[in-house]
C-alpha positions as CSV (number, residue, x, y, z in Angstrom):
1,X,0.0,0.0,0.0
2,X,1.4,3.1,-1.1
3,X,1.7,5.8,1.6
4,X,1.0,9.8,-0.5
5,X,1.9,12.8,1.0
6,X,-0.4,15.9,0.1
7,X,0.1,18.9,-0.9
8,X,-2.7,21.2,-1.2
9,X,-2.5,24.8,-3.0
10,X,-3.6,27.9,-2.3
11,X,-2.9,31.1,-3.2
12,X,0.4,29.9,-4.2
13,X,1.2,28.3,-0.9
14,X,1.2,24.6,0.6
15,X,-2.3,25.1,3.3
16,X,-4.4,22.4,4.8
17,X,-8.4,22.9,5.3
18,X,-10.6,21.4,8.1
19,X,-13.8,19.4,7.0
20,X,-13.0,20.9,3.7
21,X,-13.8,24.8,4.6
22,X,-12.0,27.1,2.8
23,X,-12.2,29.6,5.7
24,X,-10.3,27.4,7.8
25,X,-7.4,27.4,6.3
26,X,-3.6,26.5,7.9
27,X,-0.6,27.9,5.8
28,X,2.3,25.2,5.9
29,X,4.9,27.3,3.6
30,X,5.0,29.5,1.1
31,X,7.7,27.4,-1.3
32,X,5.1,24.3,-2.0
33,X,7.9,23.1,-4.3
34,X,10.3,22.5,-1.3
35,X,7.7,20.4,0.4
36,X,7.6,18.2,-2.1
37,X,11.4,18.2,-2.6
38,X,11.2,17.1,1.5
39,X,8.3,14.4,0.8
40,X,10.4,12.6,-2.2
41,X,13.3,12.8,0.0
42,X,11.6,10.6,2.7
43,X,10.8,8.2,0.1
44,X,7.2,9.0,-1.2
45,X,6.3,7.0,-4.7
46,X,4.0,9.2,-5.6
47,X,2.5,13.3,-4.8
48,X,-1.3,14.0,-4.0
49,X,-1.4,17.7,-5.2
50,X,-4.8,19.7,-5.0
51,X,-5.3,23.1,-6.6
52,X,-8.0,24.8,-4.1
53,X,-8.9,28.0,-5.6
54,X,-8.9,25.7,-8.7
55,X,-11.7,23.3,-7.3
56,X,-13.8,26.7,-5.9
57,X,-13.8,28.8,-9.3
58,X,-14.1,25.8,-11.4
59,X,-10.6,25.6,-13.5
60,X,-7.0,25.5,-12.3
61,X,-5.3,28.3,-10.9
62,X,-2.3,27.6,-9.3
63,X,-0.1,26.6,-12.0
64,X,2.8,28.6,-11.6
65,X,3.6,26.5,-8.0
66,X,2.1,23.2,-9.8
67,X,5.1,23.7,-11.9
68,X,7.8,24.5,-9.7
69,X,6.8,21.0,-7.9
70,X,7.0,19.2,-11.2
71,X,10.3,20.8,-11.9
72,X,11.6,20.2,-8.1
73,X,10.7,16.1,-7.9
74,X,11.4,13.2,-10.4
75,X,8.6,11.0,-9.0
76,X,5.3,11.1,-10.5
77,X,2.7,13.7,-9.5
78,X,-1.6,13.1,-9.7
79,X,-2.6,16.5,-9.6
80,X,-6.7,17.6,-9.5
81,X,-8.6,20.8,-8.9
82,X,-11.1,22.7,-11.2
83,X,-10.3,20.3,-14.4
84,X,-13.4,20.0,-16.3
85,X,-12.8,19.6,-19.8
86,X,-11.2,17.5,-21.9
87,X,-8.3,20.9,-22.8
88,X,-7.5,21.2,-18.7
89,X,-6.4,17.4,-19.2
90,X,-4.9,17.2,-22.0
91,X,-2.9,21.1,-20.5
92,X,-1.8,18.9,-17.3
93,X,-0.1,16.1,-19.3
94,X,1.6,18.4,-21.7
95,X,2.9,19.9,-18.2
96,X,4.1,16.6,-17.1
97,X,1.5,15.6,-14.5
98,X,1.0,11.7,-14.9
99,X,-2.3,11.4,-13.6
100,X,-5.4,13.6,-13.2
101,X,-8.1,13.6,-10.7
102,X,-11.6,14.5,-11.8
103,X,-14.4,15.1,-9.2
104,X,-17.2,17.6,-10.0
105,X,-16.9,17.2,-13.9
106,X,-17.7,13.5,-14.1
107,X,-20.7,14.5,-11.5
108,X,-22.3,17.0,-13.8
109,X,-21.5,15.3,-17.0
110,X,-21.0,11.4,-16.6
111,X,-21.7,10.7,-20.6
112,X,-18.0,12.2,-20.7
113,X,-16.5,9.3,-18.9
114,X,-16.4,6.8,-21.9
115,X,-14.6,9.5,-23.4
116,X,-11.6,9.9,-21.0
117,X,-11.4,6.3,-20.3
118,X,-11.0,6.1,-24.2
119,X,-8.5,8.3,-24.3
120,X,-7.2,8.8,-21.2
121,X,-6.9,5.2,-19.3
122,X,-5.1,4.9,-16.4
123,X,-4.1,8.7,-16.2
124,X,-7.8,9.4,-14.7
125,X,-8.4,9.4,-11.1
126,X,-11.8,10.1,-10.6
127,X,-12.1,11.6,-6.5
128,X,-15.4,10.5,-4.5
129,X,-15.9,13.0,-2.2
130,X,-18.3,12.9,0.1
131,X,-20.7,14.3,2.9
132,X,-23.2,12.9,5.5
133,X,-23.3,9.7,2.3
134,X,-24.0,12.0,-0.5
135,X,-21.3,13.0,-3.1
136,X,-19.9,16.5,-3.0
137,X,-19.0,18.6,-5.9
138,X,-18.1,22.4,-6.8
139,X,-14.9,22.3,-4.5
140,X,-16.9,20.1,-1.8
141,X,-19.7,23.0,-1.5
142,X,-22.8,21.6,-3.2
143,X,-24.5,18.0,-2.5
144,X,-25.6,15.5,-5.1
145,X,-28.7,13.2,-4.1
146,X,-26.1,10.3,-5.3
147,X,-24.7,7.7,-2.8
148,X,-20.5,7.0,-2.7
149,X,-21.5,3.7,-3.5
150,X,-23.7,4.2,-6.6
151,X,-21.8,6.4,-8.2
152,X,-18.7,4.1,-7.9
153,X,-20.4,1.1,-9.0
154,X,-21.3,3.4,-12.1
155,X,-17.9,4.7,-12.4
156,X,-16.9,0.8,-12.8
157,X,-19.1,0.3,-15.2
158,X,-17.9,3.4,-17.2
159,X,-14.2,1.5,-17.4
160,X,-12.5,3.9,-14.3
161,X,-10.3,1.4,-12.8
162,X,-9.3,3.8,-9.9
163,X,-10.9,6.5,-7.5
164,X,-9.8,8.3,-4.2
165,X,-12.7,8.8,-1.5
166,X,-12.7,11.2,0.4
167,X,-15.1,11.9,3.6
168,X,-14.8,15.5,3.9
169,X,-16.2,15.8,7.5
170,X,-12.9,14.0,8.7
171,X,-10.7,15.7,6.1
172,X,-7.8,17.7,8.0
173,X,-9.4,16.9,11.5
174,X,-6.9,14.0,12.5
175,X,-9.5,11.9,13.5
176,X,-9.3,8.6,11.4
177,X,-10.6,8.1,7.9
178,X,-14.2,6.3,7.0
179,X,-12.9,2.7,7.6
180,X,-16.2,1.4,6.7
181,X,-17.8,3.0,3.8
182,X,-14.1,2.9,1.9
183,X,-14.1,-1.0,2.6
184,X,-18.0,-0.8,1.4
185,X,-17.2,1.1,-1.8
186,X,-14.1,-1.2,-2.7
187,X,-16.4,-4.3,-2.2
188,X,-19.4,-3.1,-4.2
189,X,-17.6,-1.8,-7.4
190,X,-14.3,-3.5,-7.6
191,X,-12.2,-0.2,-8.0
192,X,-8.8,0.1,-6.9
193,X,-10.1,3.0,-3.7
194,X,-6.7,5.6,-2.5
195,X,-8.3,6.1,0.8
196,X,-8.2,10.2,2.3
197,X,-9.9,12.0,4.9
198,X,-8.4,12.0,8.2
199,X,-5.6,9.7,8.6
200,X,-3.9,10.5,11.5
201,X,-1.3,7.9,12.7
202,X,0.2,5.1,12.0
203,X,-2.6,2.8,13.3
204,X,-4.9,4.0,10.8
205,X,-2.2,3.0,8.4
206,X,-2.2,-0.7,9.5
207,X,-5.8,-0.7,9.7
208,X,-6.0,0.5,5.8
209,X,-3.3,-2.0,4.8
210,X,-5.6,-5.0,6.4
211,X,-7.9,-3.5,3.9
212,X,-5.8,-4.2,0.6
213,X,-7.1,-7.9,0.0
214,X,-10.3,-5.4,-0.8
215,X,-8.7,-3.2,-3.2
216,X,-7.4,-0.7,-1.0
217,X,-3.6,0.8,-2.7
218,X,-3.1,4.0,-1.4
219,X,-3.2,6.1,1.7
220,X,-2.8,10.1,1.4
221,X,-1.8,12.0,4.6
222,X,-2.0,15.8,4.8
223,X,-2.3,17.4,8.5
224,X,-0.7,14.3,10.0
225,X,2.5,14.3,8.3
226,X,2.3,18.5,8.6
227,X,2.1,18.7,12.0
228,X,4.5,16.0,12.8
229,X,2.0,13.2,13.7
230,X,3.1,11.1,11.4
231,X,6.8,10.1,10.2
232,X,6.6,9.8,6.1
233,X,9.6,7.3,6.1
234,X,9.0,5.9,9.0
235,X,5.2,5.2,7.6
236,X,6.3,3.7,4.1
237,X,8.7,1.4,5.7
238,X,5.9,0.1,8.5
239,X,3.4,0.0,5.3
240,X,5.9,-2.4,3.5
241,X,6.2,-5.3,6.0
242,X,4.3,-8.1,5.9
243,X,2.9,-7.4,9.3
244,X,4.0,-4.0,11.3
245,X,2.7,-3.8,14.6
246,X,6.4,-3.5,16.0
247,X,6.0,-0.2,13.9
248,X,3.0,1.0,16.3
249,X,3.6,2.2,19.5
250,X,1.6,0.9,22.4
């Protein structure tokens, strides 16, 4: 199980939200490109980047830090926030980004899934965000009447191999993520899930990995590994043992 640092943009800088408000807002540095520099040092695979004023006005915005990460790290980057349309894609790949995540576009126009998947494959992420069971869209502010777990078994359908869920009430609030409806989800449509929202500690780490038999690859980690909760190195080496609860203090 792969262990993905985030990084989430604002206004140029690297910030965290709570519960997904963008009023509440931590800043974390103002050189995003030297956190990721810091994250790929520790080991990390693979970056979680998020463009917020891109996922509140609806197309990207933060491009000029989005580069200076891509130019700062070798590993590979999966990048979302305001892409909604098949140019903002097709824009992010010619940047170098290796994989996109969609959220609110596939929402409000799901007859454009065949079409990504066509040409597009493996490079689409589609994120299932989520509140009180319904999914979330327009940068987590408006509610669909559509279940996680509908909307994934759809999205399997469609040919998306892949998604990242994403309970937004536990989102930056170091409180655990949604162990059960991400188990759910992986077991009802087959996807491979990248589980977010919460992760706090190394336990919740361990408790994912007993979840990979389900389809469970990836953990991203924001506030945890900011404020020093969580050890990135430290976590990828527990996550690759067969069985780590030497890694977990009692």
């Amino acid at each position: 199980m792969l262990v993905i640092p985030a990084i989430d943009l604002k206004d140029g800088q690297c910030v965290r939200l709570r519960s997904g408000k963008k009023e509440d807002v931590t800043i974390y540095s103002s050189e995003p490109w030297k956190i990721a520099q810091k994250w790929q040092a520790a080991g990390a695979q693979i970056l979680h980047v998020i463009d917020l004023d891109g996922a509140f006005s609806g197309k990207p915005i933060n491009l000029a830090a989005l580069q200076k990460i891509r130019q700062a790290v070798e590993i590979p980057i999966q990048f979302g926030g305001g892409i909604r349309s098949y140019s903002d894609i097709q824009k992010m790949l010619d940047l170098g980004i290796d994989r996109l995540i969609l959220g609110t576009a596939v929402v409000s126009s799901p007859e454009w899934i065949h079409q990504i998947v066509q040409n597009f494959g493996d490079k689409i992420i589609i994120a299932i965000d989520a509140r009180n069971g319904k999914i979330a869209t327009e940068g987590w502010v408006q509610l669909s009447d559509e279940s996680p777990i509908t909307f994934a078994r759809k999205l399997s359908e469609q040919g998306i191999r892949r998604v990242i869920y994403t309970d937004i009430s536990r989102d930056g609030m170091l409180v655990g993520p949604n162990f059960d409806m991400t188990k759910e989800i992986a077991i009802q449509s087959n996807l491979k899930i990248i589980a977010a929202g919460g992760i706090s500690s190394l336990a919740d780490l361990e408790k994912l990995k007993q979840l990979e038999k389900f389809g469970i690859e990836g953990a991203i980690v924001g506030r945890a590994l900011y404020e020093g909760q969580i050890d990135l190195a430290q976590a990828i080496k527990c996550v690759s043992l067969t069985s780590y609860r030497g890694c977990i203090k009692s």
